[in-house]
GUROBA-20643 format. One line per field, with one value per atom (N, C-alpha, C): atom name; x, y, z; chain; residue number from 1. Coordinates in Angstrom, 2 decimals. Example, Ala and Ser with C-alpha at 12.3 -4.5 7.8 and 13.67 -1.06 7.14 Angstrom:
<nodes>
atom <- c(N:CA:C:N:CA:C)
x <- c(13.19:12.30:13.20:12.85:13.67:12.90)
y <- c(-5.69:-4.50:-3.30:-2.25:-1.06:0.03)
z <- c(7.80:7.80:7.80:7.08:7.14:7.87)
chain <- c(A:A:A:A:A:A)
n <- c(1:1:1:2:2:2)
</nodes>
This chain:
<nodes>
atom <- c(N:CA:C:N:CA:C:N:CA:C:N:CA:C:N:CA:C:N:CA:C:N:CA:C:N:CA:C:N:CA:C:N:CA:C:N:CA:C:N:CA:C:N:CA:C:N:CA:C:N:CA:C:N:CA:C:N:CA:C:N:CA:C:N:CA:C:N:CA:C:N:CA:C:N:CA:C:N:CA:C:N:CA:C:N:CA:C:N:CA:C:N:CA:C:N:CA:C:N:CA:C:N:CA:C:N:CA:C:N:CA:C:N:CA:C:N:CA:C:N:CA:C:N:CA:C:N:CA:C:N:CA:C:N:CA:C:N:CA:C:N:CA:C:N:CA:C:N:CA:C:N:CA:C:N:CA:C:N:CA:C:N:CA:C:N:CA:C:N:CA:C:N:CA:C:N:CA:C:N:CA:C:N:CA:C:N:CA:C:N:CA:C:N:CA:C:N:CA:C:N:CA:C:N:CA:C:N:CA:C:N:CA:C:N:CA:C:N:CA:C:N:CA:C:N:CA:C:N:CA:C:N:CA:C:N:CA:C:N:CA:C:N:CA:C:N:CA:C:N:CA:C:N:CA:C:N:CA:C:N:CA:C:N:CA:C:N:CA:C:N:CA:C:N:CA:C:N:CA:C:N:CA:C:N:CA:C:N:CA:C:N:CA:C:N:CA:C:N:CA:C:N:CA:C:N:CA:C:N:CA:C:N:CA:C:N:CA:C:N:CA:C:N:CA:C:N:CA:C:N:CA:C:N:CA:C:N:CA:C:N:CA:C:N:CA:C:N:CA:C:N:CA:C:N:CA:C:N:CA:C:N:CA:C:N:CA:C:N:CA:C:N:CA:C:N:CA:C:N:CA:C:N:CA:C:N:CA:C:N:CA:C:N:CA:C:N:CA:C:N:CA:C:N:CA:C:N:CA:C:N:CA:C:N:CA:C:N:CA:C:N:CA:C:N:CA:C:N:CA:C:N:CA:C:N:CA:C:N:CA:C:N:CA:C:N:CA:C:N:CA:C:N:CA:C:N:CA:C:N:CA:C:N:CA:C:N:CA:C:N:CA:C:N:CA:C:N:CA:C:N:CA:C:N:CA:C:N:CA:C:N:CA:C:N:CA:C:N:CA:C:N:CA:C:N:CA:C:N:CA:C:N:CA:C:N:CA:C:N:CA:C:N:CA:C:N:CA:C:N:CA:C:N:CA:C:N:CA:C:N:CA:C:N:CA:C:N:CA:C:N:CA:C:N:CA:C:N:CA:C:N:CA:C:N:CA:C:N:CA:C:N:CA:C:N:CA:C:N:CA:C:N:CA:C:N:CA:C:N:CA:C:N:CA:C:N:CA:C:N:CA:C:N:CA:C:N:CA:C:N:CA:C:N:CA:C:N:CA:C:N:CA:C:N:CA:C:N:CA:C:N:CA:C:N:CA:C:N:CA:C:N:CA:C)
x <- c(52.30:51.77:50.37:49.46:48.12:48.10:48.87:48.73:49.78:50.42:50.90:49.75:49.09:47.96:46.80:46.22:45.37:46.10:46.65:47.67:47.73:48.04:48.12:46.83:46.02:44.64:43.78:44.32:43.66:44.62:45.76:46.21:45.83:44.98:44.96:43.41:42.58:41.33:40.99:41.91:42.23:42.58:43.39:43.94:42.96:41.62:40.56:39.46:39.29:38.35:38.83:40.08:41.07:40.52:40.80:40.19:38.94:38.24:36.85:36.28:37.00:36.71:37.58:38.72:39.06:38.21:37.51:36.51:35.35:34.49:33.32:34.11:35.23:35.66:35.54:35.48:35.30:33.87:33.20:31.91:31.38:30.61:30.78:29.27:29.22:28.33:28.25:27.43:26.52:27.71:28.77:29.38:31.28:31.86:33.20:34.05:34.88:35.86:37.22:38.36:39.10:39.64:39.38:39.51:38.70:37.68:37.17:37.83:39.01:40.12:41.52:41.70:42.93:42.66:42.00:42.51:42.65:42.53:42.35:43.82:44.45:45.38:45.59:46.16:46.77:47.30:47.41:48.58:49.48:50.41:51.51:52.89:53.20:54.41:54.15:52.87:53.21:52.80:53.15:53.15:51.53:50.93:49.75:50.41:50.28:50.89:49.02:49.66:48.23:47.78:46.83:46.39:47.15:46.62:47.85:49.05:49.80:50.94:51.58:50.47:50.61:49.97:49.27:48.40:47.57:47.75:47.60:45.50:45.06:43.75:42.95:41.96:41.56:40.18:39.15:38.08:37.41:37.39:37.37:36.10:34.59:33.37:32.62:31.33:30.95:31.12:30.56:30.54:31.54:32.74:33.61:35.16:35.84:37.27:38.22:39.33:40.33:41.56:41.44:42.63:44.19:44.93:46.24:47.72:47.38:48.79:50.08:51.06:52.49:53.19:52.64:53.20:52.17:52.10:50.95:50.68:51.61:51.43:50.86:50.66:49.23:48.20:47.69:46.14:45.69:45.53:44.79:44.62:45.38:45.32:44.83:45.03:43.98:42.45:42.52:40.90:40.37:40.65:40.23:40.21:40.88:40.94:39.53:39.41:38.26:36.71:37.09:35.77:35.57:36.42:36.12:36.16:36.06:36.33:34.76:34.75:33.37:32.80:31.94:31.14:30.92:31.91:31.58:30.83:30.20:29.47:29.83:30.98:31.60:31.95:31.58:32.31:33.27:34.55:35.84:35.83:36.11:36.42:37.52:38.64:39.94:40.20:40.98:41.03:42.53:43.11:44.76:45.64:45.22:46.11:45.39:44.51:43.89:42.65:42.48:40.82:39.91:38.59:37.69:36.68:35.92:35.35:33.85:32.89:31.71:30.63:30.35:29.63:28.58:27.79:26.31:25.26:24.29:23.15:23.23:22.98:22.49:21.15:20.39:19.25:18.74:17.80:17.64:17.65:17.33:17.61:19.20:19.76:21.62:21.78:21.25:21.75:21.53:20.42:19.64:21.12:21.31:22.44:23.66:24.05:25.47:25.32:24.17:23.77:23.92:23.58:23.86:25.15:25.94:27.42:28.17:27.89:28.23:27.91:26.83:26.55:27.39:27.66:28.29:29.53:30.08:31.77:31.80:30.79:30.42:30.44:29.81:29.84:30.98:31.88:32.94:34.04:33.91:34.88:34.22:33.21:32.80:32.80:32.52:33.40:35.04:35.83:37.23:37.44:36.91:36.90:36.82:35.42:35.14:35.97:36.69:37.78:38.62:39.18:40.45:40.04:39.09:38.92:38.68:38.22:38.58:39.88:40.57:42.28:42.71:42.23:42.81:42.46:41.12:40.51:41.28:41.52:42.63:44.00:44.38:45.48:45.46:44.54:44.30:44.08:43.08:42.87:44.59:45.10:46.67:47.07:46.92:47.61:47.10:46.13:45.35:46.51:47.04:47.58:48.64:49.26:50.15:49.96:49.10:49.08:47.76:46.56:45.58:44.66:43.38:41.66:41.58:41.75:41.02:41.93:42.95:43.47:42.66:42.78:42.09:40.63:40.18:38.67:38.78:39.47:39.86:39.60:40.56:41.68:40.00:39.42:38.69:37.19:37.00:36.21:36.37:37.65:38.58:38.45:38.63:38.47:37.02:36.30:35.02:34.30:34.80:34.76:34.89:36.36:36.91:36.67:36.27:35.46:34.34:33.78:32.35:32.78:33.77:33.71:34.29:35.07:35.53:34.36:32.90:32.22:31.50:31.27:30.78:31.12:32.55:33.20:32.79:33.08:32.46:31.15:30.02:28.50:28.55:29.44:29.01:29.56:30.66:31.13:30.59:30.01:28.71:27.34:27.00:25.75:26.12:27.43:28.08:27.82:27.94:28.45:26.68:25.81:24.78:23.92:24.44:23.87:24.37:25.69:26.57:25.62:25.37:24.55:23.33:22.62:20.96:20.65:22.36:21.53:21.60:20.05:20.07:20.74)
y <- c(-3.53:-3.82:-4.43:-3.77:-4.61:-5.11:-5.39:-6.57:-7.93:-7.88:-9.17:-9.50:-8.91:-8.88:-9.87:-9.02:-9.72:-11.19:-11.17:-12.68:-13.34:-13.05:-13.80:-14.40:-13.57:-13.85:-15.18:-14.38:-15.63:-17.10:-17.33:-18.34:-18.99:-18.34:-18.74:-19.19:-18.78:-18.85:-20.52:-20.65:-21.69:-23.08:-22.71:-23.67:-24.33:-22.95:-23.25:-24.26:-24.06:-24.29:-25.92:-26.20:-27.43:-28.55:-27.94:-28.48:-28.71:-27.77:-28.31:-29.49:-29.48:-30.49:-31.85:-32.18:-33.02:-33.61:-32.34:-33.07:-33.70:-33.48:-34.01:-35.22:-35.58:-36.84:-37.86:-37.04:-38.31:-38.48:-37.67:-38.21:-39.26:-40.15:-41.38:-41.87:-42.37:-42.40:-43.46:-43.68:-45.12:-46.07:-45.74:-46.51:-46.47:-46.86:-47.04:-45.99:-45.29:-44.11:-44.25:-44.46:-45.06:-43.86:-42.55:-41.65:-41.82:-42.63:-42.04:-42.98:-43.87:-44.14:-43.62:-42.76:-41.98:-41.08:-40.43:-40.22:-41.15:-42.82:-43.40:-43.60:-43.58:-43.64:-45.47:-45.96:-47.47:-47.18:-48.02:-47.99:-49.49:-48.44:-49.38:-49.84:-50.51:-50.70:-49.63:-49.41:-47.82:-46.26:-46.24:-44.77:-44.76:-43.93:-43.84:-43.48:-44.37:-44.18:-44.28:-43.28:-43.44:-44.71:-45.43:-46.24:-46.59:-45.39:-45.41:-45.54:-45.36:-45.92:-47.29:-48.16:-49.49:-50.65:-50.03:-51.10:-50.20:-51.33:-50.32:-50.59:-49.53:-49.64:-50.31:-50.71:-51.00:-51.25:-51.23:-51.02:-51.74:-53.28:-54.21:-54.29:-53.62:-53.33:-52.35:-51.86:-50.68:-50.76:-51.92:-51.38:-51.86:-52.90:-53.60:-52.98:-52.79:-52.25:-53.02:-52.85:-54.68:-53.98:-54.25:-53.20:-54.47:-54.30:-55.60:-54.65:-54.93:-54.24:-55.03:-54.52:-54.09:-55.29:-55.36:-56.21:-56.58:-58.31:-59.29:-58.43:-58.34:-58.48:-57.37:-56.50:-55.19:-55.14:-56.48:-57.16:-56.94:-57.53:-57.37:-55.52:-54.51:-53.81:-52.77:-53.01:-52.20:-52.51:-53.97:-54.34:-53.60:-53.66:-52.94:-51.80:-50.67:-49.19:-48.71:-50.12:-49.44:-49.42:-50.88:-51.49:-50.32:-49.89:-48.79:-47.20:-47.18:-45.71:-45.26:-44.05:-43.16:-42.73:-42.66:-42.42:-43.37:-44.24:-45.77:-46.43:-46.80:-47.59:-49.38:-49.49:-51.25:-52.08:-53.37:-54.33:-55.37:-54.85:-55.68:-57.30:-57.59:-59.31:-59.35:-60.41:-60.88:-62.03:-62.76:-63.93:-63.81:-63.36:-63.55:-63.17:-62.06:-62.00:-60.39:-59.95:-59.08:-58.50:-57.29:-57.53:-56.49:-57.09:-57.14:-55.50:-55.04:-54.27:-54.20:-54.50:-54.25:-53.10:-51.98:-50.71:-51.37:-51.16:-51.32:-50.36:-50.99:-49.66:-48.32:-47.27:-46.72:-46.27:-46.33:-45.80:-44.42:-43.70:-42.72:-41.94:-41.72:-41.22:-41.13:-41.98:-41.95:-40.81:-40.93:-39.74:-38.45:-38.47:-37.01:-36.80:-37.41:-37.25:-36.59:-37.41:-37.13:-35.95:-35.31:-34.09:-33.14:-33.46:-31.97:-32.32:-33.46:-32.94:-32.47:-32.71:-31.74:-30.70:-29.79:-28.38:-28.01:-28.81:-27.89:-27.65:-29.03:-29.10:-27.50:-27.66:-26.31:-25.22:-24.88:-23.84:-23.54:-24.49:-24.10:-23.56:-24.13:-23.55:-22.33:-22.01:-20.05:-19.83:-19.66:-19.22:-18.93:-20.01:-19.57:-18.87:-18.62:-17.84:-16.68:-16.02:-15.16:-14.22:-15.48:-14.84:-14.44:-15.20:-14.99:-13.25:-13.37:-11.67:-10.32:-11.23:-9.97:-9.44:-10.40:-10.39:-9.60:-9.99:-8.75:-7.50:-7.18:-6.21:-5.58:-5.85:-5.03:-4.33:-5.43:-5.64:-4.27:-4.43:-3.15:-1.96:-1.69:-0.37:0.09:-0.68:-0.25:0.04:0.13:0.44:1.77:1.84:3.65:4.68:4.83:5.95:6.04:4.98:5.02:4.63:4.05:3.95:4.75:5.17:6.39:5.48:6.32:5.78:5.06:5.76:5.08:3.62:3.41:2.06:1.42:1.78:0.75:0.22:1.22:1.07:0.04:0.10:-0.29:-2.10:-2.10:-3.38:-4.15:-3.75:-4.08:-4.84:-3.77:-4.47:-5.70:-5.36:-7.18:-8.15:-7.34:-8.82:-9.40:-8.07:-9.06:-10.11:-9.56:-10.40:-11.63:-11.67:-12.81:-13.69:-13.47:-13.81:-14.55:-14.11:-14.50:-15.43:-15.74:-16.53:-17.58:-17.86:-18.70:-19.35:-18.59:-19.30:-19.87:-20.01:-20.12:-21.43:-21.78:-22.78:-23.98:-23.44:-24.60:-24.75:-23.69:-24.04:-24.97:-24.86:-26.10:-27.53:-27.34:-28.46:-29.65:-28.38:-28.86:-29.76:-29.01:-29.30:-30.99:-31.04:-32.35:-33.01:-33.05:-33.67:-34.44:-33.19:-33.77:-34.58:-34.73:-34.82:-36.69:-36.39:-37.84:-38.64:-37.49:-38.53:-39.08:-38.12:-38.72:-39.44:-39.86:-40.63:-42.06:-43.40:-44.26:-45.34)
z <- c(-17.33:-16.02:-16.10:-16.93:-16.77:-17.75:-18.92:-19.85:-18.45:-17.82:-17.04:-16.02:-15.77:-14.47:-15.00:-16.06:-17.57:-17.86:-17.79:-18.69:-17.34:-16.46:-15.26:-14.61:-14.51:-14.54:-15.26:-16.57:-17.69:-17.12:-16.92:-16.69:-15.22:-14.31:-13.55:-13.73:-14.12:-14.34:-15.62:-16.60:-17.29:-16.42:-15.47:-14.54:-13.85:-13.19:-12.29:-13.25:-14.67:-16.06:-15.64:-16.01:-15.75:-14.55:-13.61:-12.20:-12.62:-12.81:-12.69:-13.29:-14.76:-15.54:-14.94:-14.05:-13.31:-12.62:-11.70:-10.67:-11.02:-12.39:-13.16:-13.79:-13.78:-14.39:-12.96:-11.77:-10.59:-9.67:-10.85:-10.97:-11.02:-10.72:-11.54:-12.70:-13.59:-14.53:-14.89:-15.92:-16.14:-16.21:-16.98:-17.64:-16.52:-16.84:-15.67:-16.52:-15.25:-16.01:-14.91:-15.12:-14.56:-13.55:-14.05:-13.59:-12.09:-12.39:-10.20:-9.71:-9.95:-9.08:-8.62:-9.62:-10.08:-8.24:-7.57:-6.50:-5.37:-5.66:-4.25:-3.97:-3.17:-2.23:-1.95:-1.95:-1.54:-0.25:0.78:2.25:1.80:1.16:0.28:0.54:1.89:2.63:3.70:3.80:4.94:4.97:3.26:2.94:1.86:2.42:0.84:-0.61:-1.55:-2.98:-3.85:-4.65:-5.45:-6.65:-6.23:-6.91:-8.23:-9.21:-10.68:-10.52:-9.75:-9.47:-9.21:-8.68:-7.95:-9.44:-10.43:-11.00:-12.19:-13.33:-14.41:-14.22:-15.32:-14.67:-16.34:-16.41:-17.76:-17.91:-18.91:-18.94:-20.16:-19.74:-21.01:-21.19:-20.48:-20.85:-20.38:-20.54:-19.96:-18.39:-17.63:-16.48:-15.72:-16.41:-15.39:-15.71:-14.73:-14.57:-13.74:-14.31:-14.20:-13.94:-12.29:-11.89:-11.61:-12.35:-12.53:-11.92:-10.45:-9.57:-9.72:-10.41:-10.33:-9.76:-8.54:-7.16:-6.40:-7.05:-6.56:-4.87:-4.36:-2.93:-2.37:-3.16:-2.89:-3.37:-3.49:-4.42:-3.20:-1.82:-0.48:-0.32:0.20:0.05:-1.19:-2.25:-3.67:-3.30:-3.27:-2.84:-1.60:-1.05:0.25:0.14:-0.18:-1.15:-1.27:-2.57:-3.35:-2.57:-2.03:-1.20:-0.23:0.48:1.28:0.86:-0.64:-1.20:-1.33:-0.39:-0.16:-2.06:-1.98:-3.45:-4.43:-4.16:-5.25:-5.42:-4.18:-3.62:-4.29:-4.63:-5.20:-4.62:-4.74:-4.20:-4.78:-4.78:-5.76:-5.35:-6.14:-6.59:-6.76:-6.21:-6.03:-6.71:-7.66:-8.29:-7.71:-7.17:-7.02:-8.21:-8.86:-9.97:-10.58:-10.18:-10.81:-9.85:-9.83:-9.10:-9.92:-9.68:-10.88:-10.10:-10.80:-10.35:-11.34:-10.85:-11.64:-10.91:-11.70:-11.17:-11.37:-10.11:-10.41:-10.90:-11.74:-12.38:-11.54:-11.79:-11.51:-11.00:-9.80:-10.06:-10.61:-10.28:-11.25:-9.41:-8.44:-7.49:-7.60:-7.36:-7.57:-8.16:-9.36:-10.62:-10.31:-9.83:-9.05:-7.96:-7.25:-6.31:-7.02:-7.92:-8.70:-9.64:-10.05:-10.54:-9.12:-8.19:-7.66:-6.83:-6.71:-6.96:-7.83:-9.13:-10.40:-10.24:-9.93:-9.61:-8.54:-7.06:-6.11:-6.78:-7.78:-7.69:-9.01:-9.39:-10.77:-9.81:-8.97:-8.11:-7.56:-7.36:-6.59:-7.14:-8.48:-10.20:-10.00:-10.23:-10.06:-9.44:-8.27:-6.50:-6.96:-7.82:-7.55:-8.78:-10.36:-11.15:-10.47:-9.65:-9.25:-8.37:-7.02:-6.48:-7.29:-8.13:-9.32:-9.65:-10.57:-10.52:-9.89:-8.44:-7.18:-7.40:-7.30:-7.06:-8.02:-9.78:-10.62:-10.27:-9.95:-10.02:-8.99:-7.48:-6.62:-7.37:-7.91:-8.48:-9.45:-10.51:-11.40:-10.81:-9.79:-8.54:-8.62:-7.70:-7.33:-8.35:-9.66:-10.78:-11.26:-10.90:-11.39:-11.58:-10.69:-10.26:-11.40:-11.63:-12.44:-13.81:-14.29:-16.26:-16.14:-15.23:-15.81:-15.54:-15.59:-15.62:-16.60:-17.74:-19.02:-19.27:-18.93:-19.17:-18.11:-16.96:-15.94:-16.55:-16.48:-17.26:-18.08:-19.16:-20.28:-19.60:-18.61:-18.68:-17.66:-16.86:-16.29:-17.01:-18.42:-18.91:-20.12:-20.06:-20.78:-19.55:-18.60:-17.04:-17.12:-17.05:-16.60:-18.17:-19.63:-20.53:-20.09:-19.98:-19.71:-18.77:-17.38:-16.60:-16.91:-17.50:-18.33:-19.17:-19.97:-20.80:-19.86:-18.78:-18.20:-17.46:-17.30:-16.19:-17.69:-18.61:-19.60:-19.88:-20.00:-19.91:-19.12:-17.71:-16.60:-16.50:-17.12:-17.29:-18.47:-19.22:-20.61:-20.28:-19.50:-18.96:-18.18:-17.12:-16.14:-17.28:-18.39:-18.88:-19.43:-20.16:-20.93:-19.72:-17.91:-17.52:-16.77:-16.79:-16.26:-17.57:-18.80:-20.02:-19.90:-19.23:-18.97:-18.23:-16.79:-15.57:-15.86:-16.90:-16.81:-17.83:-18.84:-20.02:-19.22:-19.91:-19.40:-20.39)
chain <- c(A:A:A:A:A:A:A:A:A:A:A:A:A:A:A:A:A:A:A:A:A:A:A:A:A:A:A:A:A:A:A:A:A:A:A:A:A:A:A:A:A:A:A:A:A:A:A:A:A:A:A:A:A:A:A:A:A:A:A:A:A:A:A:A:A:A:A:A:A:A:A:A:A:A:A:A:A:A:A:A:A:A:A:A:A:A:A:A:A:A:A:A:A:A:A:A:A:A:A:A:A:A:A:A:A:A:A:A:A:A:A:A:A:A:A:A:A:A:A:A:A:A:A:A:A:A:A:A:A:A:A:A:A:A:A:A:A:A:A:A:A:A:A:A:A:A:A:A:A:A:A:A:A:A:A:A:A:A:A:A:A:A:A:A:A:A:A:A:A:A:A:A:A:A:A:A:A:A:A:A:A:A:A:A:A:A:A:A:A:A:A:A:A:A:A:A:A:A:A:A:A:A:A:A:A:A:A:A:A:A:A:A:A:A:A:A:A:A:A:A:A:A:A:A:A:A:A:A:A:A:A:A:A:A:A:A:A:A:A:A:A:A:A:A:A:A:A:A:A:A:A:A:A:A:A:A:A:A:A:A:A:A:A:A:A:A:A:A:A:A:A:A:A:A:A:A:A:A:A:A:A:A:A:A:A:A:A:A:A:A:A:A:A:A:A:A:A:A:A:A:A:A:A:A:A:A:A:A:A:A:A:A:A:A:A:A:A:A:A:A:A:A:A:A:A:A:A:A:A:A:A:A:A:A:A:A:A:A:A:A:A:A:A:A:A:A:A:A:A:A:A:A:A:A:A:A:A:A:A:A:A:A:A:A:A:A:A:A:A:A:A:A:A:A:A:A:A:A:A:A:A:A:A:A:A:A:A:A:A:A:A:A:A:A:A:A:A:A:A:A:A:A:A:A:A:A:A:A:A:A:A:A:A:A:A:A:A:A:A:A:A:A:A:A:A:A:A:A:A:A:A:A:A:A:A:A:A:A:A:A:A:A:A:A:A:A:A:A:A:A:A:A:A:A:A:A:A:A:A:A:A:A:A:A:A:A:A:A:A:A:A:A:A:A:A:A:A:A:A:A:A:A:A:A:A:A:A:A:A:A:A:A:A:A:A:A:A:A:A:A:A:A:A:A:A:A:A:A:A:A:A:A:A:A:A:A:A:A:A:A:A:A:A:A:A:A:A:A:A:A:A:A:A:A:A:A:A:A:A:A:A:A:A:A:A:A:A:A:A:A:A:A)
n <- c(1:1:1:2:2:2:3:3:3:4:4:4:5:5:5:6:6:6:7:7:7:8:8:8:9:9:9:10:10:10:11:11:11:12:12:12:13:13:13:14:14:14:15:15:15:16:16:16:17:17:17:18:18:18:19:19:19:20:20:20:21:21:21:22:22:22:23:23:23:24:24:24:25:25:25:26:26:26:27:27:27:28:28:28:29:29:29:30:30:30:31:31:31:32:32:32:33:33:33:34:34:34:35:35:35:36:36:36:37:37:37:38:38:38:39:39:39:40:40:40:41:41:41:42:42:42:43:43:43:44:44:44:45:45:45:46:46:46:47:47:47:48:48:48:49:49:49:50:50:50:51:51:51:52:52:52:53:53:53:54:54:54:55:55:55:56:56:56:57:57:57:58:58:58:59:59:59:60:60:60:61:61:61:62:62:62:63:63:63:64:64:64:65:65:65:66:66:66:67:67:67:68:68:68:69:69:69:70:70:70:71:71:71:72:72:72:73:73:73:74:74:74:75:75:75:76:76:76:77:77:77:78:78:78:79:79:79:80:80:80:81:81:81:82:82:82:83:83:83:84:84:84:85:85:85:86:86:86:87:87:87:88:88:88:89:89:89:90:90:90:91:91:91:92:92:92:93:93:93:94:94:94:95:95:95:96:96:96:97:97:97:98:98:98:99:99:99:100:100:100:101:101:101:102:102:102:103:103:103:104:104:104:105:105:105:106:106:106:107:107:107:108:108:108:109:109:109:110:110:110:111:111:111:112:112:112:113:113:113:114:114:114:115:115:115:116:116:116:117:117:117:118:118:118:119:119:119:120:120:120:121:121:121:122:122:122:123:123:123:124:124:124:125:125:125:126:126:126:127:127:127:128:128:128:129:129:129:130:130:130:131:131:131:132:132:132:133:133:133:134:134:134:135:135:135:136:136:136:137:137:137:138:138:138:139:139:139:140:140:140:141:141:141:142:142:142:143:143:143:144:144:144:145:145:145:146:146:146:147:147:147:148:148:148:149:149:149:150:150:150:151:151:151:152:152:152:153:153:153:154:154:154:155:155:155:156:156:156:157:157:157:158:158:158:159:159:159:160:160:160:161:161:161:162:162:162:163:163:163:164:164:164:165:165:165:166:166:166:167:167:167:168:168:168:169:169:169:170:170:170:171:171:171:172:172:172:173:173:173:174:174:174:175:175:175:176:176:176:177:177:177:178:178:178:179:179:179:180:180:180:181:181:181:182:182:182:183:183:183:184:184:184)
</nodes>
């Protein structure tokens, strides 16, 4: 019973480690990461289809990304996507066959910005670690009665280990990621 609770836990807390490191990939940094397109949405015959789906993505120098859609005839629509995608701040180029994307510098204010979206999106990975181990910790309570104190005890101070090593995780993650934003 509290070795599945423990194991369940850890897998859910790995999952949250996961996410977090997703969301610092749609960060955006000096250099182009194809990943802060991977959530834009296309209006593709109608229905939103995600970008990676419509057009492969590619990154033939630091700051330019060469998005080559599937089906010429959603070049108007990709462009427009991006041009209007909140946090980018880009303006795509159309040749009829491809559209071009060049990130502009960074200023060093920008960066200051994109550092403390890395901290909230970091905060929000320990907010849901944290819930995660409310949840065991109930979970273990209800179990007292039946495997004893000293296991609970036991199993509780493997939780909050583990806990700790998971926020540990997303603080080092966080550090790589502001280490990303402020190099020039």
């Amino acid at each position: 019973m509290i070795k599945e609770v423990l194991e369940e836990t850890t897998e859910k807390m790995t999952k949250a480690v996961e996410h977090a490191r997703e969301d610092f990939s749609t960060v955006r940094t000096g250099r182009v990461n194809p990943a802060l397109f991977q959530k834009l949405t296309v209006d593709y015959y109608g229905s939103p289809t995600p970008l990676e789906q419509l057009a492969s993505l590619q990154v033939p120098e630091a700051r330019v990304l060469v998005v080559t859609p599937y089906d010429k005839s959603a070049l108007k629509e990709i462009e427009k996507t991006i041009a209007t995608a909140p946090n980018l701040g880009v303006t795509p180029s159309n040749d009829g066959n491809i559209v071009r994307v060049v990130m502009p510098e960074l200023t060093a204010d920008r960066r200051k910005e994109y550092v403390k979206l890395a901290n909230s999106k970091a905060e929000e990975a320990r907010v849901a670690i944290r819930n995660i181990r409310r949840k065991a910790k109930t979970d273990l309570d209800a179990l007292r009665d039946e495997v004893g104190e000293d296991d609970v005890t036991r199993a509780e101070k493997e939780l909050e280990a583990s806990t700790k090593q998971f926020i540990e995780r997303i603080d080092e993650a966080l550090k790589n990621k502001e280490a990303e934003l402020l190099e020039v």
